[in-house]
C-alpha positions as CSV (number, residue, x, y, z in Angstrom):
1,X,90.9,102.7,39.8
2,X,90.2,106.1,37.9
3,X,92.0,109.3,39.4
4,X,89.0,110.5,41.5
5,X,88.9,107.2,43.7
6,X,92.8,107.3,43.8
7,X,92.8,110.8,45.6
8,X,90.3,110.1,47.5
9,X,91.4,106.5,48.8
10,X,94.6,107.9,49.5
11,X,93.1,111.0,51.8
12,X,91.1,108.2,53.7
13,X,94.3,105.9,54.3
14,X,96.1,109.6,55.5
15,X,93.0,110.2,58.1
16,X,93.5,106.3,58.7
17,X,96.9,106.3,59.9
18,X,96.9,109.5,61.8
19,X,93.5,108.2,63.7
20,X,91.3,110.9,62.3
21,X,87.5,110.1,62.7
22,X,85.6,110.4,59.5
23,X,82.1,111.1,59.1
24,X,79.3,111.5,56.6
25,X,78.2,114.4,54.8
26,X,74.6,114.0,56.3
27,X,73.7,111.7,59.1
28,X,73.5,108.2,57.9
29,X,73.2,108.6,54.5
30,X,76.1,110.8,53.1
31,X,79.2,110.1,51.8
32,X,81.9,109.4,54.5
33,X,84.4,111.5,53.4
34,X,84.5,114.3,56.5
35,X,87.0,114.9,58.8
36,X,84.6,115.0,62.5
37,X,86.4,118.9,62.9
38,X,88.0,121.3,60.5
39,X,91.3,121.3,62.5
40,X,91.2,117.7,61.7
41,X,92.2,118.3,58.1
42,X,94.4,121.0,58.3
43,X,98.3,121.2,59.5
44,X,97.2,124.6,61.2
45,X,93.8,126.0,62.5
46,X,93.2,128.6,59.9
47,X,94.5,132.3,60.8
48,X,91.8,135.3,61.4
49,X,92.2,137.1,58.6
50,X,92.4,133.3,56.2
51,X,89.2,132.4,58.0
52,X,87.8,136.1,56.6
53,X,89.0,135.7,52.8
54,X,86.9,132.0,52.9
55,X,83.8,133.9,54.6
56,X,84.0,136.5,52.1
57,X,84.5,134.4,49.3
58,X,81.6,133.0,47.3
59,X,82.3,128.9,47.4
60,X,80.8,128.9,51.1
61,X,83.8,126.5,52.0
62,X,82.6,126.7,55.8
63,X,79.4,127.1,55.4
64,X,77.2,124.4,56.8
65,X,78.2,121.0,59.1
66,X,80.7,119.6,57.9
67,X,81.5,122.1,55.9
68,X,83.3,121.8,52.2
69,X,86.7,122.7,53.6
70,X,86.1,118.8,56.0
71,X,86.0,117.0,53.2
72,X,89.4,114.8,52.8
73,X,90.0,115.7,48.9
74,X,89.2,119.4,49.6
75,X,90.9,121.6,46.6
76,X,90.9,124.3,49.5
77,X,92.3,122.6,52.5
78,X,95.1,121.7,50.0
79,X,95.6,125.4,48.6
80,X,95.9,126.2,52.7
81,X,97.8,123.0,54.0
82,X,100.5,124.2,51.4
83,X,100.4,128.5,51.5
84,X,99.2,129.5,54.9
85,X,102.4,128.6,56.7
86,X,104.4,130.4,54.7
87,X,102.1,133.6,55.3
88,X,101.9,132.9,59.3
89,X,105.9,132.6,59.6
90,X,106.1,135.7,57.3
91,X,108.5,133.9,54.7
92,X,106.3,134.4,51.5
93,X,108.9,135.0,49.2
94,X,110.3,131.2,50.2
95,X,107.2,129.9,48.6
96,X,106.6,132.2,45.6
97,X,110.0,131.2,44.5
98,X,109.1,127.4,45.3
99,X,105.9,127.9,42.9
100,X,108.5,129.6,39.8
101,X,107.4,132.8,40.0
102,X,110.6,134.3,40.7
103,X,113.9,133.4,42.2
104,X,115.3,132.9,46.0
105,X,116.6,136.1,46.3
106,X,113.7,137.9,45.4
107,X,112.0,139.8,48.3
108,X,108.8,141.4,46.6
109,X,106.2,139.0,47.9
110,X,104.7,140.3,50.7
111,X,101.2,138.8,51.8
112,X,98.6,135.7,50.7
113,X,95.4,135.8,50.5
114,X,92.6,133.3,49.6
115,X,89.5,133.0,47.8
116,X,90.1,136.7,46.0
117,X,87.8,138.3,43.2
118,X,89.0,140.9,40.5
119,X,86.3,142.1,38.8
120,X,86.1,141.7,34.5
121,X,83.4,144.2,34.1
122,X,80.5,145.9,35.9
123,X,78.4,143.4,33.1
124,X,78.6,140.6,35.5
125,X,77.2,140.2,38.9
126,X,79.7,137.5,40.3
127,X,83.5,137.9,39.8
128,X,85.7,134.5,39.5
129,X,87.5,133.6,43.0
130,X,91.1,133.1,42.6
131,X,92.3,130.2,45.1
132,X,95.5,131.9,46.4
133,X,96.8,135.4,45.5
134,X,100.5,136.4,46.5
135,X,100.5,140.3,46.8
136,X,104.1,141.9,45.9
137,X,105.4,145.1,46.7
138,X,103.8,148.1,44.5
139,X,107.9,148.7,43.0
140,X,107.8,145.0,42.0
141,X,107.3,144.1,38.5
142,X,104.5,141.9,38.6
143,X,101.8,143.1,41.1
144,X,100.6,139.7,42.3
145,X,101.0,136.4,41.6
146,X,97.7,134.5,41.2
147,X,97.7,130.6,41.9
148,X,94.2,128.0,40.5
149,X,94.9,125.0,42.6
150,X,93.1,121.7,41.6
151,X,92.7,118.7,43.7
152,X,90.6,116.0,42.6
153,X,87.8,118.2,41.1
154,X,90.0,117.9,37.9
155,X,89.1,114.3,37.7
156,X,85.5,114.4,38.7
157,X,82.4,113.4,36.7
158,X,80.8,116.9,36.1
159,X,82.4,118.3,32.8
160,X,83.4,121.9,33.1
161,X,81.5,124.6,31.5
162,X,82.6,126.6,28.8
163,X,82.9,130.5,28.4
164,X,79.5,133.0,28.8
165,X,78.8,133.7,25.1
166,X,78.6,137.3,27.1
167,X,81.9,137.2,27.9
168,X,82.9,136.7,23.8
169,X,80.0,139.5,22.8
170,X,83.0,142.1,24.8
171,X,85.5,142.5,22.3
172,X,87.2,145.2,23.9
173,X,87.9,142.5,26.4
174,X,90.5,140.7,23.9
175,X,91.4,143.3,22.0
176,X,95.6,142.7,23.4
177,X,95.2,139.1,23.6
178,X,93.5,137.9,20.2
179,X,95.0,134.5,20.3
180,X,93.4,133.6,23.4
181,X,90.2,135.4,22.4
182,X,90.3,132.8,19.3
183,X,90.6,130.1,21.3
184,X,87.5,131.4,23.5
185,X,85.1,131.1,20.8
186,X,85.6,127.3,20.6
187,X,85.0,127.0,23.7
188,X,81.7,128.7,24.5
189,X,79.2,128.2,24.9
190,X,80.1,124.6,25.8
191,X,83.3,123.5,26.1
192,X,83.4,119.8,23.9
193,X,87.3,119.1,24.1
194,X,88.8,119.4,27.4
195,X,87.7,116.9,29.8
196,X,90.1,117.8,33.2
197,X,91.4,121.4,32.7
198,X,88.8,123.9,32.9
199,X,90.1,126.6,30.3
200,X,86.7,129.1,30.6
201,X,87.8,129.6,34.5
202,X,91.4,130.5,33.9
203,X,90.4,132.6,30.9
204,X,88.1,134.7,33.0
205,X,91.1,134.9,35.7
206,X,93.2,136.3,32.9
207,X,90.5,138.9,31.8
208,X,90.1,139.5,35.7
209,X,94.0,139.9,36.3
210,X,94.4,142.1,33.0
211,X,91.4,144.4,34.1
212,X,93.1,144.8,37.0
213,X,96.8,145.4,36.9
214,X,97.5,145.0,33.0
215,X,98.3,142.5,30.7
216,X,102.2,142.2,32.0
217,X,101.7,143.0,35.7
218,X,100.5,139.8,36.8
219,X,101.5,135.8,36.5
220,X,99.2,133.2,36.4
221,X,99.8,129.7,38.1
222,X,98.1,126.6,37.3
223,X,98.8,124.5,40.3
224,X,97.5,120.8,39.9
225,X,97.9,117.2,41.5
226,X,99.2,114.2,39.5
227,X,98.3,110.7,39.1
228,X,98.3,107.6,37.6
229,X,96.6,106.4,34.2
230,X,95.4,108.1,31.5
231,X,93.1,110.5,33.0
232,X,96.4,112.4,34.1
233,X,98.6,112.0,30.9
234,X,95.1,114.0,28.9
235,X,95.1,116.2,32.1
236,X,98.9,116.8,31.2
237,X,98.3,117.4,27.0
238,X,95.9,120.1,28.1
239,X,97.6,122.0,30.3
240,X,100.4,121.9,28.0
241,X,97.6,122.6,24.8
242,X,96.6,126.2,27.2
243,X,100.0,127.3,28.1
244,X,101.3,127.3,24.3
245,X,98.2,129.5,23.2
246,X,98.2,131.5,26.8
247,X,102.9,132.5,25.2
248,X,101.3,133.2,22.2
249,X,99.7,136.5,23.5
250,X,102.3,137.4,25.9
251,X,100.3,136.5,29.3
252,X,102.7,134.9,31.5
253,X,101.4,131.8,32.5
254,X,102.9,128.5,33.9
255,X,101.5,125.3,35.6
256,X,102.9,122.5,38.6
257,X,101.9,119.7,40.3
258,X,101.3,119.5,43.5
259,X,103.9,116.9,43.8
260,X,106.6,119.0,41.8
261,X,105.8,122.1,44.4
262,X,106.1,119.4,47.4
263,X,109.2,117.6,46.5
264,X,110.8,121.1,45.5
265,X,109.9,122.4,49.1
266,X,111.4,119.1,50.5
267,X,115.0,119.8,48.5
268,X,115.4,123.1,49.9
269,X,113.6,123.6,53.8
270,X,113.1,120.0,55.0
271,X,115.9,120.8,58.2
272,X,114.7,124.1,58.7
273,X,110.6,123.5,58.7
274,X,110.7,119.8,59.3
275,X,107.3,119.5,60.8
276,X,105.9,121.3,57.6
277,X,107.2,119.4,55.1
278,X,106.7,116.2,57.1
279,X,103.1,116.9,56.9
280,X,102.4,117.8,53.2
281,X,105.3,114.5,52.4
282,X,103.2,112.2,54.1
283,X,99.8,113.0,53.4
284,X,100.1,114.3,49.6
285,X,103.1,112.3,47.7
């Protein structure tokens, strides 16, 4: 079984056992992979203003019926299922520490949002979407820390693109971060060596984060889920292959699994948020 059909089996055994109807994409013919309502496939409705930054945002995650966010193996109801909590119960800092960002003591982080754009340059009519943004207080060191959650689109069929040659063409871009500059011209304009990480969208984040708040006012997550076989191990070797060059130039920028973030939350809050953590435990290790 390659690591698409894992996820995915294992989402449709979740709905199974919790007696969650699942539908087809369209009528008789689509892929029966749906939960029948959104609530369905996430541990809370989502909040007013989480609802907003997915409206806003340009995936159109609830756009149509079903909508991308009812699919089982949704990147985004995972991002949500994990974060949103934390922001409703207005205990952010509990899971900015969780993701290594900073330690338990540390009371900077102050709000989450989803789905956020920072604009590289006025060049480019569409700014990358950033799956989960933690805001921090304007005396904190790092301004936000910015999360790219993968689910199973890291083990999909459809190869990731590599980098707009337009994007190499702006020097001034890469002028404090040559390594990784270096590294975007092998990649673009198609990207021939990674087949699960998806380098050209975390470049543009970093070029989007740097525009924004600097090269050291920001930190960069790579949050990803684990599996079997070798599909994962290569998945590993890149993200490991990224992070080396991302140190080289000074960009702070780490990556997780799913089931590291998951187990870590379990150690430290299972008596306190039992619910919580019984949730993400059951349906994502």
């Amino acid at each position: 079984m390659n690591a698409f059909d894992y996820i995915l089996s294992k989402q449709l055994q979740w709905a199974h056992r919790n007696n969650i109807t699942i539908v087809r994409s369209s009528g008789s013919t689509g892929r029966q992979v749906y939960t029948q309502k959104l609530d369905d496939n996430l541990f809370e409705p989502l909040l007013p203003d989480v609802r907003s930054d997915f409206i806003q945002g340009d995936g159109r995650e609830l756009a149509g019926n079903p909508c991308k966010m009812q699919a089982v193996h949704s990147s985004s109801v995972l991002s949500v299922n994990i974060f949103q909590y934390w922001k409703r119960i207005d205990q952010i800092p509990a899971i900015a520490a969780a993701c290594g960002f900073c330690n338990r003591s540390n009371n900077a982080s102050q709000d989450i949002n989803f789905e956020v754009k920072f604009p590289i340059t006025s060049e480019f009519q569409y700014s990358p979407n950033i799956d989960v943004v933690i805001r921090n207080s304007p005396k904190f060191r790092y301004r936000v820390f910015a999360i790219e959650c993968k689910f199973s689109e890291a083990y999909s069929s459809r190869k990731a693109s590599g980098i707009d040659p337009r994007y190499i063409e702006l020097k001034n871009l890469w002028a404090d971060i040559p390594n990784l500059y270096k590294f975007a011209r092998t990649i673009s304009p198609v990207d021939r060596k990674f087949d699960h990480l998806s380098p050209a969208q975390l470049l543009k984040h970093i070029l989007g984060l740097k525009e924004k708040f600097g090269r050291n006012k920001f930190r960069l997550l790579y949050l990803w889920y684990d599996t079997i076989g070798l599909e994962s191990a290569k998945h590993r070797r890149e993200i490991k292959e990224f992070v080396e060059i991302t140190k080289a130039d000074g960009i702070y920028f780490h990556a997780m699994s799913y089931q590291e973030l998951i187990i870590k939350l379990s150690n430290n809050y299972r008596d306190i948020h039992r619910d919580y953590i019984d949730y993400i435990t059951e349906r994502y290790l």
